[in-house]
N, C-alpha and C positions, 0 to 999 in steps of 0.2 A: 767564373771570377766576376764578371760583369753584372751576371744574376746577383750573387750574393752583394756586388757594391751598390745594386739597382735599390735592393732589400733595404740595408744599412742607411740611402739615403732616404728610403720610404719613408722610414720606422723615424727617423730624424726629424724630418718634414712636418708628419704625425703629432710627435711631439712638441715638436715647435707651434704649430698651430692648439693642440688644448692649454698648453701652458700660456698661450694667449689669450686665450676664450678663457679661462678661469682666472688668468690676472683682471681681466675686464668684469669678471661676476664679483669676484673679491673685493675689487675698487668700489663696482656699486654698490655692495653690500656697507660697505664701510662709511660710504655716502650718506646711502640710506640711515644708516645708525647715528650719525652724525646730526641726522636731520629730526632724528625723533625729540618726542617730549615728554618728560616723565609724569605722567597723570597718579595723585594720590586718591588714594579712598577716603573719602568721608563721609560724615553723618554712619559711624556704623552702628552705632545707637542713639535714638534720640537724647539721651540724658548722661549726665554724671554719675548716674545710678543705675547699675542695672535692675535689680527690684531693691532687696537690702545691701548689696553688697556694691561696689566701685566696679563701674566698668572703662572702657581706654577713654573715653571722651575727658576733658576737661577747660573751663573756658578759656577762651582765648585770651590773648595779649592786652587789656587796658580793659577786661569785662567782669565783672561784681555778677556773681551766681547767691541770690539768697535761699534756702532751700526751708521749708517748714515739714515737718514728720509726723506721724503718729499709726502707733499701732494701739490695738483695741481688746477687748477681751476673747473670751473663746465665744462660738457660736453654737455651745449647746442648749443655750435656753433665751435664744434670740430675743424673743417678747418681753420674757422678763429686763434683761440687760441692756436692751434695744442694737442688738447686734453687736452686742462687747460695748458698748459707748461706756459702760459704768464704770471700765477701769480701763486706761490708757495712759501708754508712755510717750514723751513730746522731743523732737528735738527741732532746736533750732540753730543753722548754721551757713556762716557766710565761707565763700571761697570767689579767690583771685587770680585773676590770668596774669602772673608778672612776666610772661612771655607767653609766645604761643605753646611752647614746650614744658615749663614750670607753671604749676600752680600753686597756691598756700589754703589753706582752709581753718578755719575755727569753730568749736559747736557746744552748744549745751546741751544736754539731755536729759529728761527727770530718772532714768535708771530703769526697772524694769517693770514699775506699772505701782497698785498700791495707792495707800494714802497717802505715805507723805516719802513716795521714794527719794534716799538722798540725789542731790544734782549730780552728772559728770563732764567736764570740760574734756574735749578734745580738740589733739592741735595736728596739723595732717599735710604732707605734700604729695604732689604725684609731678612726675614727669615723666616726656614722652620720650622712649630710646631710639624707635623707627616707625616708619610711619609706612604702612602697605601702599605698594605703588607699581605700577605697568611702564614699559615703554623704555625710554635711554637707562633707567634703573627699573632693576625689577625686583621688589620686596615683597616676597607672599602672606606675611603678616603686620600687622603692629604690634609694638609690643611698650610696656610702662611701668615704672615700677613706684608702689605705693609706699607710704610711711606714715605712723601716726604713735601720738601717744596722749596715753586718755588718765587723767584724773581723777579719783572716787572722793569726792568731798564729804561723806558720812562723818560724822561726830564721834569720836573713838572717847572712852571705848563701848561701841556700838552694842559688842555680846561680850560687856563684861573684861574682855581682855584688851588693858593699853595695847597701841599698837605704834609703828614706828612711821616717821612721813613716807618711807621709800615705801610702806606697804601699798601704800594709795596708788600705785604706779601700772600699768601695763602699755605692755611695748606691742606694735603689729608693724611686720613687713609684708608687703605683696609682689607676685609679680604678674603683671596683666598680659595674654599672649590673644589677639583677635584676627581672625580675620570675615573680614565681608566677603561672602561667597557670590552675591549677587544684590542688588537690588533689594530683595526681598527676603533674604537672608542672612544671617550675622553669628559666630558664634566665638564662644572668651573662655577662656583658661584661668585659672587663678589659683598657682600655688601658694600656700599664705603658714605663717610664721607667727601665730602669738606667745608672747612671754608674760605671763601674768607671777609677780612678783608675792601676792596672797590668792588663795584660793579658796573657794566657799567650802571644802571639804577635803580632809586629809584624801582620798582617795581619788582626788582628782589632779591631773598632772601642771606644774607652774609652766611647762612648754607644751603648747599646742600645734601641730601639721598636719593643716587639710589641703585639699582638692576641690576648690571649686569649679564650676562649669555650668554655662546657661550659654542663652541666644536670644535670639529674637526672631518673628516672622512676620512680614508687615501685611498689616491687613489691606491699609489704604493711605491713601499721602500723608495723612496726617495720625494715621493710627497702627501701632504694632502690637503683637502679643509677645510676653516676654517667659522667661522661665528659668529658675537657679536653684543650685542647689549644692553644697556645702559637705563633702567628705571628708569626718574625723579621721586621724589614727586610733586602731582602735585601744579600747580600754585606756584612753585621756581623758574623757572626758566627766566619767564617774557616773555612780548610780541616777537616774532618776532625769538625766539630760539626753538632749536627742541631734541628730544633726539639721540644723535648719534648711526647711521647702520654700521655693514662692513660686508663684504663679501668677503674672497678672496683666494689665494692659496699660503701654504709653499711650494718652496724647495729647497730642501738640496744639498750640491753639498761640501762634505767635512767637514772641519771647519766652511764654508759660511753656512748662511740660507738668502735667498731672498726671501720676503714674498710681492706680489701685492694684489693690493683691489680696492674695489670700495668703497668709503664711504662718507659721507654728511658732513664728520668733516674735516675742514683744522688744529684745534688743533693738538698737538704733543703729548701733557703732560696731565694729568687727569682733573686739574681744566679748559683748556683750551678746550677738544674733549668732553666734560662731561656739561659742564655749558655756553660752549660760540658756541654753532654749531647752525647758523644763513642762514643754507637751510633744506629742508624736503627731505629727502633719498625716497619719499612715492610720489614725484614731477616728477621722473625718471630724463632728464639729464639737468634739472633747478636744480636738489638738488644734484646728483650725481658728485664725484670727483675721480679721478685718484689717486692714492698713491703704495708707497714702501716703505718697511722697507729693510736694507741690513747690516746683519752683520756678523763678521770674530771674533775667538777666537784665543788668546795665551796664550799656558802656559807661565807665568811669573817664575813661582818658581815647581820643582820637588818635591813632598813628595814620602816617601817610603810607601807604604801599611800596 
């Protein structure tokens, strides 16, 4: 009897004593976490661009991004055309940090190359949902979602048939998923949504869903190599279009980012590099095109922190 009451108080004692030693690890622990600080990622691309396409960056709170564009011809007869220079599409486009989470955008673009390509206006927002971060919160991505819609100013009627104003119209939604694996590493998601309202050919679909996907690897402080690329649904896109490639290099040089590529799209804007890229990148330099993005930031407006 005394055994077993010796036991009972053992076993008591026992527990008394871990459930104190674990009340004090638990307390620390809750200390601890209390004490932490939640570190965000940033810089996981150097640009608003990842080559053609939007990636999660955009500027900040009271900063003016002006961006200038141009893709170039193909490079199959370099010497003659002097590396595509003879035909090139332009854009030109401001965007605005109206917070650090909200931006707005505006752009012009001459269309898809040609003499006298008609102009198209784009007007575009992006905002940030989460923002990847370590420590008292832990988000293992960022993520953003994009919007725009782009105007076709052509003089109708262009091939003979009037057309109505709603024709001029396409809609794109994004949604941008990134995460920065390291330093040196980056990589973005982009399932994307266009609704194009006319289409260059009955066989091709007025709803477009791709898949896009690129990264980046940095070379050096100031220099990354980038990479995108664009999966249709199939049979949307119709005879004779392709999914657009890029490949090419940020860099940085201040406020500036100049970003060159090589890529099969003369589009500027997403319904245009996305839905209308009418060589194969997979052709080498029958599909292949020269391009740069070049842009410069101002702060507009000081906030205090």
């Amino acid at each position: 009897m005394n055994l077993t009451r010796n036991k009972t108080f053992g076993i008591l004692a026992f527990t008394l004593c871990l459930t104190q030693l674990y009340g004090q690890d638990l307390d620390a622990l809750l200390k601890q976490e209390e004490g932490k600080e939640t570190e965000y990622a940033t810089a996981t691309f150097k640009g608003t661009r990842l080559l053609n396409g939007q990636s999660i960056e955009a500027p900040g709170k009271g900063v003016l991004q002006v961006m200038f564009s141009h893709r170039f011809g193909t490079l199959e007869d370099p010497l003659y055309t002097f590396f595509g220079m003879t035909q090139a599409s332009i854009r030109f486009g401001f965007d605005y940090g109206i917070s650090n989470k909200l931006s707005v955008g505006i752009g012009r673009s001459s269309g898809l190359g040609g003499t006298t390509p008609p102009p198209t206006y784009d007007f575009s927002a992006k905002y940030r949902l989460l923002t990847q971060s370590s420590g008292a919160v832990n988000m293992p991505v960022s993520v953003a979602v994009f919007g725009s819609t782009a105007i076709n100013t052509v003089h109708w009627p262009a091939d003979g048939i009037e057309r109505s104003t709603a024709d001029r119209f396409t809609y794109t939604g994004q949604v941008l998923v990134a995460r920065k694996f390291s330093e040196g590493f980056s990589l973005q998601l982009m399932p994307t949504y266009i609704h194009r309202n006319l289409t260059d050919a009955a066989d091709q679909s007025n709803n477009l869903f791709a898949i896009g996907f690129g990264g980046r690897i940095k070379l050096s402080k100031r220099t990354t190599f980038n990479f995108e690329y664009y999966l249709n649904r199939a049979n949307s896109l119709g005879a004779g279009y392709y999914d657009p490639v890029a490949i090419g290099f940020d860099i940085e040089t201040g406020g500036h980012v100049f970003q060159i590529m090589l890529t099969n799209s003369t589009g500027l804007i997403e319904p245009q590099f996305i839905g209308q890229t009418n060589t194969n990148f997979w052709d080498g330099a029958k599909g292949i095109r020269l391009g740069f993005n070049f842009s410069r930031v101002f702060t507009v407006k000081e906030y205090k922190k």
